[in-house]
Each structure stands twice: as structure tokens, then as C-alpha cells.
Legacy VTK file of the C-alpha trace (Angstrom):
# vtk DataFile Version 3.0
C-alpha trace
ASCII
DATASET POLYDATA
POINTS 157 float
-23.669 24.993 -11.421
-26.372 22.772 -13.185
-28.179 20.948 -10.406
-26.934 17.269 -12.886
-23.239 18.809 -12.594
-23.438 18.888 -8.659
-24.914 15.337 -9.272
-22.127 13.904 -10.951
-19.768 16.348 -8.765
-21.342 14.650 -5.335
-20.661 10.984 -6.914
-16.982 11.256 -7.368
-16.568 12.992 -3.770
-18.374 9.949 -2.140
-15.989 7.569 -4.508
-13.156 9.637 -3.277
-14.499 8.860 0.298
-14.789 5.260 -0.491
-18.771 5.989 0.371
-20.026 2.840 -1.879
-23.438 4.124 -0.333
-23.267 7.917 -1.156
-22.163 7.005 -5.037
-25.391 4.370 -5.142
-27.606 7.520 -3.871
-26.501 9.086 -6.962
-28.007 6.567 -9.143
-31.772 6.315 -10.239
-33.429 2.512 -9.571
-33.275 1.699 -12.566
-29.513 2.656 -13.713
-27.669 1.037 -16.413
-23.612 1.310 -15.816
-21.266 -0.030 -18.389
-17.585 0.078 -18.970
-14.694 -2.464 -20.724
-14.569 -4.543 -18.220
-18.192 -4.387 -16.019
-20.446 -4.117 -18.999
-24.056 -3.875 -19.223
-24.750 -3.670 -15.261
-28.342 -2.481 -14.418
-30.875 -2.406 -11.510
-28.683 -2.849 -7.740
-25.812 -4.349 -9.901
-23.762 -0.822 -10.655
-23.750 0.159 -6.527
-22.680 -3.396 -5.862
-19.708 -2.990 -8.382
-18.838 0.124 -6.403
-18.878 -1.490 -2.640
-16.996 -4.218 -3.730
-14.404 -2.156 -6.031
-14.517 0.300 -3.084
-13.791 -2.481 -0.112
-10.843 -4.399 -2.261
-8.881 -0.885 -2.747
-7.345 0.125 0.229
-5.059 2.668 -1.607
-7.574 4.151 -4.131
-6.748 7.951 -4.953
-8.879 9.385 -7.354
-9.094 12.680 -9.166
-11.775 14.238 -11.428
-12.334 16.961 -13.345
-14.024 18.740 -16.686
-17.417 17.409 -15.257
-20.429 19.559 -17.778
-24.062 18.589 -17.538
-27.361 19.877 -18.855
-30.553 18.433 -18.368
-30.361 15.412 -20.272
-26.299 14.555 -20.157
-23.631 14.805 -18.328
-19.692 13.929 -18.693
-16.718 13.708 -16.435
-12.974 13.114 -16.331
-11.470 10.464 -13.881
-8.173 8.982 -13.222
-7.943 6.342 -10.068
-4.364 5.055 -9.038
-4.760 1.899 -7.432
-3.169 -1.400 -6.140
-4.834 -3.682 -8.136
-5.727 -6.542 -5.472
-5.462 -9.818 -7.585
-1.845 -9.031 -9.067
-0.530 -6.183 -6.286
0.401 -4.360 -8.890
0.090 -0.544 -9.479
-2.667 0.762 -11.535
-3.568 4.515 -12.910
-6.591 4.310 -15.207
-7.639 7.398 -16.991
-11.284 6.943 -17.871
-13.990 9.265 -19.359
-17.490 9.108 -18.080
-20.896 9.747 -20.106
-23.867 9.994 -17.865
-27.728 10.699 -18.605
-30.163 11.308 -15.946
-33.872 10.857 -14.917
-35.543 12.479 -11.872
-32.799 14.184 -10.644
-30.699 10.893 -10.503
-28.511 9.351 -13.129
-30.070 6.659 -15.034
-26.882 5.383 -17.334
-23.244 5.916 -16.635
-21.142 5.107 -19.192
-17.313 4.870 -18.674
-14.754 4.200 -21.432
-10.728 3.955 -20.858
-8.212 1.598 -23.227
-8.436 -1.736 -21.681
-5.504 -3.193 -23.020
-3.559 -0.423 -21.234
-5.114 -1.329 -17.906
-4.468 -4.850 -18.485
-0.902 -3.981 -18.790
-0.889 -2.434 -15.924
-2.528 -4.271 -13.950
-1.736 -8.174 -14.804
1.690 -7.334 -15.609
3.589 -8.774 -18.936
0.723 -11.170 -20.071
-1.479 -8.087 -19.870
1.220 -6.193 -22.199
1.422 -8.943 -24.711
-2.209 -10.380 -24.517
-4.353 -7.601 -23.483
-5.330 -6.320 -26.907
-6.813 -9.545 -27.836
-10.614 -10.571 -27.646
-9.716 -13.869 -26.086
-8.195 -11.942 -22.943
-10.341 -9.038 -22.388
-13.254 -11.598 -22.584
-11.269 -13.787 -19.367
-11.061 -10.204 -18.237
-14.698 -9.458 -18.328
-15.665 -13.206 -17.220
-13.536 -13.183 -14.179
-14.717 -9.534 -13.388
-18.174 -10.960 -13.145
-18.398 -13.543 -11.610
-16.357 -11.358 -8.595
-19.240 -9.124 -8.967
-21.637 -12.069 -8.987
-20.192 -13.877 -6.066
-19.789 -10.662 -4.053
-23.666 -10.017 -4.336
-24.499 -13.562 -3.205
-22.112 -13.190 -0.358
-24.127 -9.790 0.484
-27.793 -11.019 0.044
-26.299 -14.917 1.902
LINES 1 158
157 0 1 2 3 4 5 6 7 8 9 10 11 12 13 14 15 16 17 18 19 20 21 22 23 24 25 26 27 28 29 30 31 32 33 34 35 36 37 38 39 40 41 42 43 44 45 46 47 48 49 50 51 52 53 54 55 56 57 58 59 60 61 62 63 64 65 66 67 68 69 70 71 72 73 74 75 76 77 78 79 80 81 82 83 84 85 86 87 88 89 90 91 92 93 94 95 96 97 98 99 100 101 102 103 104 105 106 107 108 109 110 111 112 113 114 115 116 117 118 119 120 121 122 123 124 125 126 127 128 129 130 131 132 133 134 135 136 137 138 139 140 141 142 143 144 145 146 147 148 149 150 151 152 153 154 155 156
């Protein structure tokens, strides 16, 4: 196994733990993480998304698989079934993951999976109806960050 695929293969058994810590390990200092609804994270951002995603889901399963790397890029398969906290509702998001890597760590994980699906999933009917549009997925993305944002003040406060 390529040492980047044992990488990325080490990061999704510390998210399966719930080990915030062991998936930040993973990451080089100067990471870039992106996805529809925490987009253009960098620096200490991307492990604080993951201890605060990782402390609000109690019943977080996760599976991976197809996970390829070479020197220079890497890719995975995910799937996480979740409550999601702010609704209680059930959520299974099926996401792909891009990753390229830097001194044996990975420098920018990209993960894509069809928002408006999650939003149906996860916010319920207005998520089914609304979800598509730019006007929602941006409240999505707003209210996502400033989570994020207040979680890292409460951390550093």
C-alpha cells in the first residue's frame, strides 16, 4: 500500500473513532479543506470542523472505501449516517474525497456530495423544496460557519 493510501486509510479510522485529534494529525499545517457546505477552510480551521462535527454526532457511523493514492493525489469513498443535531433528523451522505499531499501529510482535502440531497435530508421538507436554490445553500453555508466560527472562539475563550 502507498505510504499516502495508509494516510488517507489512518484518517477515516480516527473519524470512525470520533478521534478529532488523530484525523488533524493527518493534515499538513498548512491544509486547505473544502466541501458544499464548509468551503475554503485552511490553517487549524479543517481539524476544528472535525472536533466540533465529531462532538455534535453522537450516532455517527461511517464507512469508506476505493481509497487510491500516489505521490501527489489521493481519493476516497465515504458515506456517514448521522442524526443531524439541529433538525434530529436522519442523515446518510455519500461523499467523494480528493486529497493532495505534502511531506507525508495531506495538504488539501477536497470533498464533494449533492447538497441539495443532504439538505433534504437533513432539514426536512424546506430542504426538499428549497435546497437546490443558491439563496438556501448560501443560509446553509452561513449558518455552518459561523457554528464553526463560534466553536473556535469557545475553544481558544
Amino acid at each position: 500500500m502507498h505510504p499516502n493510501a495508509a494516510l488517507i486509510e489512518q484518517f477515516y479510522q480516527s473519524f470512525q473513532q470520533r478521534d478529532a485529534d488523530g484525523m488533524a494529525a493527518c493534515y499538513h499545517p498548512n491544509v486547505s479543506f473544502s466541501d458544499p457546505v464548509f468551503q475554503n477552510l485552511d490553517g487549524k480551521q479543517p481539524g476544528a470542523m472535525w472536533h466540533m462535527l465529531a462532538a455534535s454526532s453522537a450516532d455517527l457511523a461511517l464507512t469508506y472505501s476505493g481509497i487510491t493514492a500516489d505521490d501527489e493525489r489521493g481519493q476516497a469513498d465515504w458515506t456517514a449516517t448521522y442524526t443531524f443535531s439541529q433538525t434530529g433528523r436522519k442523515v446518510r451522505n455519500e461523499i467523494h474525497a480528493a486529497f493532495t499531499f505534502q511531506d507525508g501529510k495531506i495538504l488539501s482535502h477536497r470533498d464533494t456530495f449533492n447538497l441539495w440531497r443532504w439538505a433534504g435530508m437533513a432539514l426536512g421538507p424546506s430542504g426538499r423544496l428549497l435546497g437546490w436554490t443558491p439563496f438556501m445553500q448560501k443560509a446553509i453555508r452561513q449558518r455552518a460557519a459561523a457554528r464553526l466560527e463560534a466553536y473556535i472562539r469557545k475553544q481558544e475563550g
